[in-house]
N, C-alpha and C positions, 0 to 999 in steps of 0.2 A: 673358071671365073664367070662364065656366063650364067651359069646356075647359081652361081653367090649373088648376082645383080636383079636376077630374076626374082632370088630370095627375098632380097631387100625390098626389092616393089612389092612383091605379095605383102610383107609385114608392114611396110607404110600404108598400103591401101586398107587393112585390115583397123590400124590403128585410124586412118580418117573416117571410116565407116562408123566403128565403136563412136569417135565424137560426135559426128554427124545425128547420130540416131540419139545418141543418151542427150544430145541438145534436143532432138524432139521431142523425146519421151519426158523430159523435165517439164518442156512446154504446153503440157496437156491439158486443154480444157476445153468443157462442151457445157451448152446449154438446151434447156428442155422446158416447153412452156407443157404445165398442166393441167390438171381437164379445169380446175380450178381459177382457174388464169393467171397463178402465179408462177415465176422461174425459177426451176432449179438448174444451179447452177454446179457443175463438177469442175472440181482444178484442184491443184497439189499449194499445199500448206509447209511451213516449216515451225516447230516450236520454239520461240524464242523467251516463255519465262511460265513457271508453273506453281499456284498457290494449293495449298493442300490444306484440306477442314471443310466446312459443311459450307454451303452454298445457299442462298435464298432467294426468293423475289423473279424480278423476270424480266430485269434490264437486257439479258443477254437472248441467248436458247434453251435457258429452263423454265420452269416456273414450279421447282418443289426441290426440299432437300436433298444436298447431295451430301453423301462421303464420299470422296476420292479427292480429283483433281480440280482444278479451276484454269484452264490453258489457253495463254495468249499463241492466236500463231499470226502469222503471215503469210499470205499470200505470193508466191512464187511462178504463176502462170496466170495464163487469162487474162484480163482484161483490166480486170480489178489488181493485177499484179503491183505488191509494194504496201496494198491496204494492210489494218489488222484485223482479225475478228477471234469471236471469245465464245470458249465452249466448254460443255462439262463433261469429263470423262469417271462415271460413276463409279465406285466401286460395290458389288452387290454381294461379295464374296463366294462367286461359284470362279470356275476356270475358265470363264470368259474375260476376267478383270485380266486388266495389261495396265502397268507403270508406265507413262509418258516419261521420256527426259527431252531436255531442253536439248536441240539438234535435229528430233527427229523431223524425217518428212511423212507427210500420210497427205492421201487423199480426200476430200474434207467435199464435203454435199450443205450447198448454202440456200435456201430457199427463201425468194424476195417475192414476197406481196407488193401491191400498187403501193408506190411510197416509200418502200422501204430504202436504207441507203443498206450497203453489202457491210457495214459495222451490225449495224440493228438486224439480221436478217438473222433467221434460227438456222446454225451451224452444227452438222452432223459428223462426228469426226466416222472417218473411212477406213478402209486398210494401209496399212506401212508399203510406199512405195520401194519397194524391192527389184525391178526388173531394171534399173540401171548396175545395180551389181552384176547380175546375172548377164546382164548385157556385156560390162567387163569379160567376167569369167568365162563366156564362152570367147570371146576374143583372144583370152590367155592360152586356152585348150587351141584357137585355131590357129595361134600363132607357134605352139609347140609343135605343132602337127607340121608346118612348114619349117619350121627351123629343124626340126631333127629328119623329115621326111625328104624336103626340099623338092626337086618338079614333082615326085611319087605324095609328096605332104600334098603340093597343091590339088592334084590331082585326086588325092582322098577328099580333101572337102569340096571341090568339084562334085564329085560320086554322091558325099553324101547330100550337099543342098541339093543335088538332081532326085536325089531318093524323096527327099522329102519333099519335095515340089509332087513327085506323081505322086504321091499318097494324098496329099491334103488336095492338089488340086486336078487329080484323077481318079486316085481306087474312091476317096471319100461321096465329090460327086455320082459316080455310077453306083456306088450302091443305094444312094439318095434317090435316084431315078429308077431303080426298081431291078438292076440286073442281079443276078444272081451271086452274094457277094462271094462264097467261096470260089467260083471260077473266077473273078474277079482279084480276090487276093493271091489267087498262082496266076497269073498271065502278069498282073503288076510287079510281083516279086522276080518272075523268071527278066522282065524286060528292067529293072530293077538291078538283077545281076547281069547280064548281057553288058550293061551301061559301066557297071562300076569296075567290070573283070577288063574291058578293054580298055576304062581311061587311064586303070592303072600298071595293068600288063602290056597294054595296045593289042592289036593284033597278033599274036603267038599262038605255039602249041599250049604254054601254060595256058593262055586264057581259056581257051576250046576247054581242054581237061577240067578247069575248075569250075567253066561255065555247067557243064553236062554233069560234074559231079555234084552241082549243089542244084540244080534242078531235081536231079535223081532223088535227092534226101527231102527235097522240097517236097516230091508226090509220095514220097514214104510218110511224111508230116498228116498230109491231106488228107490223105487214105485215114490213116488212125485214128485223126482228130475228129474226121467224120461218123466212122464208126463209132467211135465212144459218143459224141454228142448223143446219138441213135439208141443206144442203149443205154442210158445213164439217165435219159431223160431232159436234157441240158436244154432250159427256155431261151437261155442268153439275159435274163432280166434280172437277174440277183446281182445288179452290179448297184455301186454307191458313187457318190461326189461328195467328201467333205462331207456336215451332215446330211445332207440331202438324198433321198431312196431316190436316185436317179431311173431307175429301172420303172418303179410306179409312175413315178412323173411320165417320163415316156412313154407308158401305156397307156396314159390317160389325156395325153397331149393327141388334137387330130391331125397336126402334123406328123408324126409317127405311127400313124396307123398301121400303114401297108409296110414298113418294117419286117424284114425277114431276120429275127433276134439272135435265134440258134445259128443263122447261118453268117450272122456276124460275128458272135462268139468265134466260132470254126477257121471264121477271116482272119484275125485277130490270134488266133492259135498259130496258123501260117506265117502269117508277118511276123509275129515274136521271135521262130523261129527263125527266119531267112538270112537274118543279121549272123548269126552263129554257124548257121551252115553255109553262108559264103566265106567267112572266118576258116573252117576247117578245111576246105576245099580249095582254097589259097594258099593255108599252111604247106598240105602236102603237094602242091605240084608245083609250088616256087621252092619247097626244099629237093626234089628233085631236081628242078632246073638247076640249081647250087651244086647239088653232087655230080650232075654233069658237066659242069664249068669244072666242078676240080678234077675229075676225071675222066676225060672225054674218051677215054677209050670202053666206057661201062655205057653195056648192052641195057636190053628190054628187061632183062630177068632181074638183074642187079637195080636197075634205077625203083622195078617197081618196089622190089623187096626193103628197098631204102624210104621208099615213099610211106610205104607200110608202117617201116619202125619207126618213123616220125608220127605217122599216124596213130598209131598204136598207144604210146609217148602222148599225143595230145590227146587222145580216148580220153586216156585215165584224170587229165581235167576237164577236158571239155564235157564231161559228163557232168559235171560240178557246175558248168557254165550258167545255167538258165533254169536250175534248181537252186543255184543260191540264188541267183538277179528275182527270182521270184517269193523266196524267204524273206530276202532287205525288203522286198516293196511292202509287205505285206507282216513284218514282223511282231505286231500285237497279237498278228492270229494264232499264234503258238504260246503268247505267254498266257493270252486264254485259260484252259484248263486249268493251268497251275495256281490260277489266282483263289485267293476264298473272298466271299463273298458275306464274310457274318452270318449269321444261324441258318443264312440259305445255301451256305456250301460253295458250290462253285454255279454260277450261270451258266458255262459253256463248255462242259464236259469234253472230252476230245472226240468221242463217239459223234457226237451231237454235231459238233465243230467239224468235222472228216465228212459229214452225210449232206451237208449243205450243197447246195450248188455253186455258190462263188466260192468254196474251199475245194469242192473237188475237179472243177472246171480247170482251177490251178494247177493242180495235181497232173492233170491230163495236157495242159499246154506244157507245162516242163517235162513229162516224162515222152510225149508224143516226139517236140519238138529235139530231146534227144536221143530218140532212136534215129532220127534224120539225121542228124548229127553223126553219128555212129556208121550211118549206113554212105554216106557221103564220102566218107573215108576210102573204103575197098574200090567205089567205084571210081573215083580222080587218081589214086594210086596204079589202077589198070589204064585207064586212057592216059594219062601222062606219061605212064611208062611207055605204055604203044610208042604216041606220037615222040616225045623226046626221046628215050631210049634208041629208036631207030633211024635219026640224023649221025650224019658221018662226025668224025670227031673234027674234020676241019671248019663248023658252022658253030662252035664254042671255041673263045678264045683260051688258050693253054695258060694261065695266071700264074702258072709256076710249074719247075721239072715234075711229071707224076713218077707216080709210082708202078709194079705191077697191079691190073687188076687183082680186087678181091673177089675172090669167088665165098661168096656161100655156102656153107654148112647145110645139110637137111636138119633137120631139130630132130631130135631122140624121141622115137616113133613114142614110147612112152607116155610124151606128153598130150599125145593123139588120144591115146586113150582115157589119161585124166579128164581131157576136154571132156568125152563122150558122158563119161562118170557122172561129170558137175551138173550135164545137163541131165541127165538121170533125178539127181539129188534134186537140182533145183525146183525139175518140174514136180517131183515128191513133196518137197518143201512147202511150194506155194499153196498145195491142196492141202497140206497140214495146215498152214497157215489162215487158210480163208476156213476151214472146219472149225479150227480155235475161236476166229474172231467173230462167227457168224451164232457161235453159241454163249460168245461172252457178252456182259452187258457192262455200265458205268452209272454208278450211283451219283445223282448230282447234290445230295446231301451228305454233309460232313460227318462219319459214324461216330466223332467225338461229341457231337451234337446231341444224337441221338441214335440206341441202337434197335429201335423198336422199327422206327418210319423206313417208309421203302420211296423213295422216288428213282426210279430208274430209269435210262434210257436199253429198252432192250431191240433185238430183232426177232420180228415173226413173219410166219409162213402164211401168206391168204389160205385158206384151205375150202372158203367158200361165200359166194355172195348173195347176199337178199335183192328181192325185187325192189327197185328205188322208186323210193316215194317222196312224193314233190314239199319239198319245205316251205313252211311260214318264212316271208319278207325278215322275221324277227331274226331268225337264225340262217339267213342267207345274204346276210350284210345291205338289206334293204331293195335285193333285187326278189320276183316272186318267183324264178322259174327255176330255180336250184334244185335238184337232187340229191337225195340223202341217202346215200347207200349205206348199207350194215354187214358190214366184214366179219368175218369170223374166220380168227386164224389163231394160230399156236405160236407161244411164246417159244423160241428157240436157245432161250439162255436166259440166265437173273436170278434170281430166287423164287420166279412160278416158274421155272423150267418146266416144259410142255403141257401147261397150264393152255386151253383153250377160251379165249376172250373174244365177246362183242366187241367194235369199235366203228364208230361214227365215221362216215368220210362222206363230206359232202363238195357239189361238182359242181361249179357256177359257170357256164358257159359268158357268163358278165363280168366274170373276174379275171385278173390277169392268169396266164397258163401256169405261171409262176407260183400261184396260190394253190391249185388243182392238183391234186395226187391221183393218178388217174391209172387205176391196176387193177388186172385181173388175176383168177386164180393161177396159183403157181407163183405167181410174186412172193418175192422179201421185201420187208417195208419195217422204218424204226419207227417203236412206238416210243411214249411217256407212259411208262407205270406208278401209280402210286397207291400207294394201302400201310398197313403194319405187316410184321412178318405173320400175323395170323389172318390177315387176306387181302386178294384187292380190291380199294375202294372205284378206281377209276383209272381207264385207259384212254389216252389220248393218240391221233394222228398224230406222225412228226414231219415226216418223210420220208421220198425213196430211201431204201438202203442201198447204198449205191460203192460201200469200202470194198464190196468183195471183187467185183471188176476192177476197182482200181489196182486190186493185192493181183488180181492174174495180169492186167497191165506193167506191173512192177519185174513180175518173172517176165512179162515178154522181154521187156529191158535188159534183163539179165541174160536172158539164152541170149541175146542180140549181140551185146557184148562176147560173151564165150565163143559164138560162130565166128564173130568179126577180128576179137583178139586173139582170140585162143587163150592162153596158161594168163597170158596179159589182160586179155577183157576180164579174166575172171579175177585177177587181183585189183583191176579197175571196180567190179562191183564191191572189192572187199572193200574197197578204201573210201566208196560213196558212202557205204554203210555205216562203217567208224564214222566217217567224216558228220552223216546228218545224226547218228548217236551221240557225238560230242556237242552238237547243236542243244540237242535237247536234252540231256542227261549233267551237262554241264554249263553252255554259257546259258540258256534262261534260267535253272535257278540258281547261279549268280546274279543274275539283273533281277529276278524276283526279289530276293535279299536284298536289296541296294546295293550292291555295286557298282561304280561307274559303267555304266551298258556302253560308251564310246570305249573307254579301256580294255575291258573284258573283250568285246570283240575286238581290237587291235591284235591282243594278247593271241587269242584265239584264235586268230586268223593265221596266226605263225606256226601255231599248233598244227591245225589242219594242214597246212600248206604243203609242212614236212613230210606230216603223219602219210598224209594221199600221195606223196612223191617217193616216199620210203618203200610204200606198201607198191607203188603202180612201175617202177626205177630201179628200183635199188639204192644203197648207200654209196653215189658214185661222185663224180664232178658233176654230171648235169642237175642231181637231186639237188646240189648244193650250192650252183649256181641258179637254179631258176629259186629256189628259195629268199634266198637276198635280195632277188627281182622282184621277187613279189613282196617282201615286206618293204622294199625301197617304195614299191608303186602305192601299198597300203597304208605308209605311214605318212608322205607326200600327202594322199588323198585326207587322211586327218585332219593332217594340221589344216589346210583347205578347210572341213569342213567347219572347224574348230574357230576361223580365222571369219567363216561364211555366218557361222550360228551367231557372233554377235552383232553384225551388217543386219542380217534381214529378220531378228524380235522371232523366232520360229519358239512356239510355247510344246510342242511336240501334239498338239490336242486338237488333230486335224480330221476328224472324223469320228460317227457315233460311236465307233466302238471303242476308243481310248475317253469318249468322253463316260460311254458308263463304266469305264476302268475308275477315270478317276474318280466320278460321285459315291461307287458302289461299295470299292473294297474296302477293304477293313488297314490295309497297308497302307505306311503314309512312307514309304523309302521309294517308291518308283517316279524315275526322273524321266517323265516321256519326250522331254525337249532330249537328253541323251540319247533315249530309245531310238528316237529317228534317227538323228543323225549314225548310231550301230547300224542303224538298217541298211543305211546308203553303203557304210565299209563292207556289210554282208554281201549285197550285192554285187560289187567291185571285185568280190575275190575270186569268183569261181571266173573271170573271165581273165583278172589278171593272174591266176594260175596258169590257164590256157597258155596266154602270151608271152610266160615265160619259159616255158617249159617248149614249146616250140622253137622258139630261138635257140634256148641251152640244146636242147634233140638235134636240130639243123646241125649246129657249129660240131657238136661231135660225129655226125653222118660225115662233113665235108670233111673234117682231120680224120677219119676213116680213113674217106677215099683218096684222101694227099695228105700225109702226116707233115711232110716238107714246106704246110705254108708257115709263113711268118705268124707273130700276133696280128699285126695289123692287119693282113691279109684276111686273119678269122674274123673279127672284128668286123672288116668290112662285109665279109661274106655274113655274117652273124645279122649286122644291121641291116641287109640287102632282103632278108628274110623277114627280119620284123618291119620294114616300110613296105613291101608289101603286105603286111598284113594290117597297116593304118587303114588301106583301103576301108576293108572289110571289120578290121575287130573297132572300127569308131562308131561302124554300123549296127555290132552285136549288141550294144547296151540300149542304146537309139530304139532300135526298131524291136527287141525285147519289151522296153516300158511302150513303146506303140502299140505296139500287140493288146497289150492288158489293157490301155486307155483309146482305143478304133472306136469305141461307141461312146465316149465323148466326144471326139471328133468329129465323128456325126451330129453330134448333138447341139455344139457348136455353131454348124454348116448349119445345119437343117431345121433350125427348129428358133422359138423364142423365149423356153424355158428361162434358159439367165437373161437377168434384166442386170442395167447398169453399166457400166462405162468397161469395153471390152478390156482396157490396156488395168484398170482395178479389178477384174476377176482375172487376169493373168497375175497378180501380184496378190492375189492370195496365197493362205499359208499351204493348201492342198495343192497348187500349181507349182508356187515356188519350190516347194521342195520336190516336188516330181522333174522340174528342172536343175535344179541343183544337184539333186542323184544323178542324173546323165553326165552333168558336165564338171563336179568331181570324180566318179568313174572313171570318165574319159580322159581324163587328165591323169589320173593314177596309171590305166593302163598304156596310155602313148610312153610313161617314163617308164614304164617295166622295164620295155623294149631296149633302149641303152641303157639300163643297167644290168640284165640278165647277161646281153651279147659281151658287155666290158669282162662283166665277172668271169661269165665261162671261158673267153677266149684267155684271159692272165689267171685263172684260175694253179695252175703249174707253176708258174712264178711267183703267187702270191703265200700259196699252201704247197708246194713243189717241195721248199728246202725240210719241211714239217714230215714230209713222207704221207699227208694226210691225202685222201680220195684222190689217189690218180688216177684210176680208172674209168 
């Protein structure tokens, strides 16, 4: 009873807060006298009537013709609150034009010359004030988190507002002042978990275990993430904002100067992962702690081995975890390639797309941050077996008669040696693999177009450099100190296969590092070919080539797997494989086609789900149980989203590069307002796989080890597993999109790039929906959790009498 009272007060207070703030936030307005002398004034508007046809004269804020809109609004905050004023919303017919309807709110920019009254004053309309939804929503998510978690719910979003308090007002700070931000991002994350393993384990052996086990995975992260920036060439500055090249800006801002880029990249690689590897490291030593509550007379040998096959079991999602959360964020970049572009083909060949920096930086923070993942597992499985395993059986209460201990089987030495086999093959594999790729090239013209023209992206070999000679201002973008070096290397695939070309690279020590292709001999580097098939006219720099590291990064993954699983890590790679082949082989071109992209991936997301659980499981009760979990948790997050798209006016067209989708291609069926919104489901799933599949693994470990408990018994045991893991998996989605956006954060903190009223560029469509992704996610995966544990534990009574998966 006292935890139901307690509950109550959390969800009153949560509810006063939500009003408390969305009255602020309603109440927004600032003023700003300019250089001019006149005031602009900011404050929130509501639309209360809207004429449509051409507009003239200049009674109002125009003074020339409009098409569009003619929109009375009124004023809602400020000063002026209760007034009307009138303004024109143009229609010019690019994808900037938005329909007003009568209702909506936006933020509205009034500017008063001497004299003016705030009727007569020229009225700017602003962005759709969106952050009072969002301020719901995440109240919805923290109220579910308490209601299903209860002191463990509080105690999670305790964990998380402390997580996020030292990020924004500790790691962001110091690395502002100059400390070194990768040590930075592992000391923040380690004390980060320290904070969250004890608010909501307290003091235990599980927390020790899970603490040590996600530090472990944490410096497994570090190490790689490091390494790759190192050889990859990673500036940190290929990043964006909505349209804006945020990276340029930031180079060229002198607040930014001293900025260490790369090694915020690295930071930001760490943080992404930390949320997931405190996730997996909670998994498996609160489902130990469960299998010794059912069975307290089970040693070191048995808890760890249990700890394992949970882990094992959550491998084979959590591999998925932060490869899809990074797909959703980012899911224009893959339908890329497949677009055509009219007589030019395609603009972003996947060659082309893979060799970038912000595409492969990606690459590397998902695949880095789950071998941490991976490696996290063995080691929490060994310390929690230690430490729990070897408490007496009277320090766990007996919850019901047990049974004999089970003793474990050795596995059929056999599979010992397939293990050895795979990694045989694989390491064969990836050297065929990167020999294939490293001699193939990708035509960016359509050969329907033309079968004469060659425009190709190929890779070649430096084989040798000229002495640099100092550039003309003209060809050195206005600075005189550039260097123009002349490469000479050989084509290593296309149609000049070992074809040796001149090519232009020049070095601007005044340009950002970002621009600078900076290789010596022995390098691989993509060019741009173009000529007919009877020669070529011209080669251009592209960039590093930097796929073939990634293809030997992807085997390390894989042997990692095989060592960590064994017979199971390797059916775990099989199913990541299918799983990102069905990404791209089947749902983008359905959403190329037009198909509803929020459908398609629901659809899909059921597919996968199974496919990876069939392939990592087997056809048992848990594959069949965490699957229901997870399309409960994914089709909840839907409707959500579905419920959110027509609240906050989201046009999908939040960045350059869906804006040259839409100007460019020759397609008029692609729905980018859908597109987003798939992306958020994309992203949701690889983690609420995890969190189902966890739960379902536990409940069957614990009827293992006491077949004799009741339903509710499993149940409770089921649910006792997944609010421990609130803690941590609220954190995985959290501090995943943290990771990827650390250098606006900074930028935010540090800098005066964005102008304008902070709580209006939060209520952008780039922010809101980067909020909105968290906190449908997060909402999807809190509800996995009771519906996976309901399912699996009545799973026998529900499909029992059917004879179907009882195993």
């Amino acid at each position: 009873m006292k935890e139901t009272y307690i509950k109550l007060i959390a969800l009153i207070l949560v509810l006063i807060i939500c009003f408390v703030v969305d009255a602020k936030l309603r109440g927004y307005s600032s003023e700003r006298k300019l250089e001019d002398g006149s005031i602009l004034i900011t404050c929130i508007a509501k639309v209360i009537s809207i004429d449509v046809g051409k507009a003239t004269g200049d009674s109002h804020s125009w003074s020339y013709p409009v098409d569009g809109q003619i929109v009375t609004l009124r004023l809602t905050s400020g000063k002026y609150k209760g007034k009307e004023v009138f303004s024109a919303n143009p229609f010019i017919g690019e994808y900037t034009d938005r329909v007003l309807r009568v209702g909506d709110s936006l933020y509205v920019n009034i500017n008063l010359k001497s004299g003016d009254s705030v009727s007569s004053g020229a009225v700017l309309i602003g962005e759709y004030v969106r952050t009072p939804f969002l301020l719901y929503l995440a109240g919805i998510f923290i109220a579910l988190v308490i209601a299903i978690g209860g002191m463990k719910g509080i105690k999670s979003i305790a964990a998380l507002a402390l997580s996020t308090v030292f990020i924004i007002a500790v790691l962001v700070p110091m690395c502002l002042q100059g400390y070194n931000p990768i040590l930075v991002a592992i000391l923040i994350s380690a004390i980060n978990t320290i904070l969250t393993f004890l608010l909501i384990g307290e003091v235990s052996r599980k927390s020790v275990a899970g603490i040590l086990g996600t530090i472990g995975g944490l410096f497994v992260t570090a190490l790689l993430a490091f390494i790759s920036s190192r050889v990859l060439n990673l500036t940190g500055q290929d990043v964006s904002f909505g349209f804006l090249d945020l990276g340029k800006r930031l180079w060229l801002s002198p607040q930014s100067t001293n900025w260490n880029f790369s090694g915020i990249l690295v930071a930001g690689m760490i943080l992404g992962a930390s949320g997931a590897i405190m996730d997996a490291s909670m998994a498996v030593a609160s489902a130990i702690e469960q299998v010794k509550r059912a069975n307290p007379k089970f040693g070191v040998w048995n808890c760890i081995k249990a700890g394992m096959n949970v882990g094992k079991d959550e491998m084979g999602t959590m591999a998925n975890t932060l490869i899809f959360a990074y797909i959703g964020a980012d899911i224009t970049l893959i339908l890329m390639p497949m677009i055509q572009f009219g007589e030019a083909g395609r603009a972003m060949p996947m060659t082309r797309v893979i060799n970038q920096e912000s595409t492969s930086s990606e690459i590397v923070q998902a695949i880095t941050g789950t071998i941490g993942i991976i490696m996290a597992i063995p080691i929490t499985a060994l310390i929690a077996g230690l430490l729990i395993g070897r408490t007496k059986s009277s320090e766990y209460e007996d919850i019901s008669p047990t049974v004999e201990q089970t003793e474990f089987k050795l596995k059929n030495p056999v599979f010992g040696y397939l293990v050895l086999v795979m990694l045989i093959l694989v390491s064969v594999g990836v050297h065929i693999v990167y020999s294939i790729s490293r001699s193939s090239s990708e035509s960016q013209v359509d050969k329907a177009e033309s079968s004469s023209v060659v425009s190709e992206y190929v890779r070649a070999k430096v084989i040798e450099k000229g002495e640099p000679i100092e550039t003309p201002p003209s060809l050195s973008y206005g600075f005189g100190n550039a260097e123009n070096e002349v490469l000479k290397a050989k084509l290593l695939g296309g149609t000049f296969k070992n074809a040796k070309v001149l090519v232009q690279n020049i070095i601007d020590p005044n340009r950002m590092p970002l621009a600078n292709i900076k290789v010596k001999v022995g390098d691989e580097i993509l060019l741009k070919v173009d000529g007919t098939k009877d020669g070529i006219e011209r080669v251009l720099m592209n960039n590093y080539s930097r796929d073939g590291f990634l293809i030997y990064l992807t085997g390390i993954l894989v042997i990692v797997l095989a060592l960590v699983g064994r017979f199971q890590g390797i059916r775990t790679a099989l199913a990541l494989a299918i799983s990102i082949v069905i990404v791209i082989q089947l749902l983008v071109p359905l959403i190329v086609k037009g198909y509803n992209a929020l459908l398609v991936v629901t659809a899909i997301s059921g597919v996968i789900a199974f496919s990876s659980l069939i392939i990592v499981t087997g056809f048992n009760r848990k594959t069949g149980s965490a699957t229901i979990g997870i399309l409960g948790g994914v089709i909840i997050a839907s409707f959500i989203i579905i419920y959110a798209d027509q609240k906050l006016h989201f046009t999908g067209i939040s960045s350059s590069r869906t804006a040259i989708l839409t100007q460019f291609t020759v397609s008029e069926k692609l729905d980018f307002r859908n597109i987003l919104m798939a992306g958020i489901i994309m992203g949701l799933l690889g983690t609420a796989m995890d969190s189902a599949v966890v739960v379902a693994s536990a409940v069957r470990e614990i009827k293992n080890a006491n077949p004799k408990l009741s339903t509710s018994q499993l149940i409770t045991a089921g649910m006792s597993v997944g609010t421990d893991l609130l803690g941590t998996i609220t954190n995985t989605l959290v501090f995943a999109y943290l990771g990827l956006r650390l250098i606006l954060l900074m930028t935010f903190a540090g800098t005066s790039i964005f102008t304008g009223g902070k709580l209006e560029i939060l209520s952008t469509e780039t922010i809101s929906a980067e909020m909105l992704r968290i906190l449908a996610g997060s909402i999807g995966l809190v509800l996995t959790i009771p519906i996976t544990a309901i399912i699996s534990a009545l799973w026998d009574k529900i499909f029992g009498f059917l004879g179907l998966i009882r195993s």
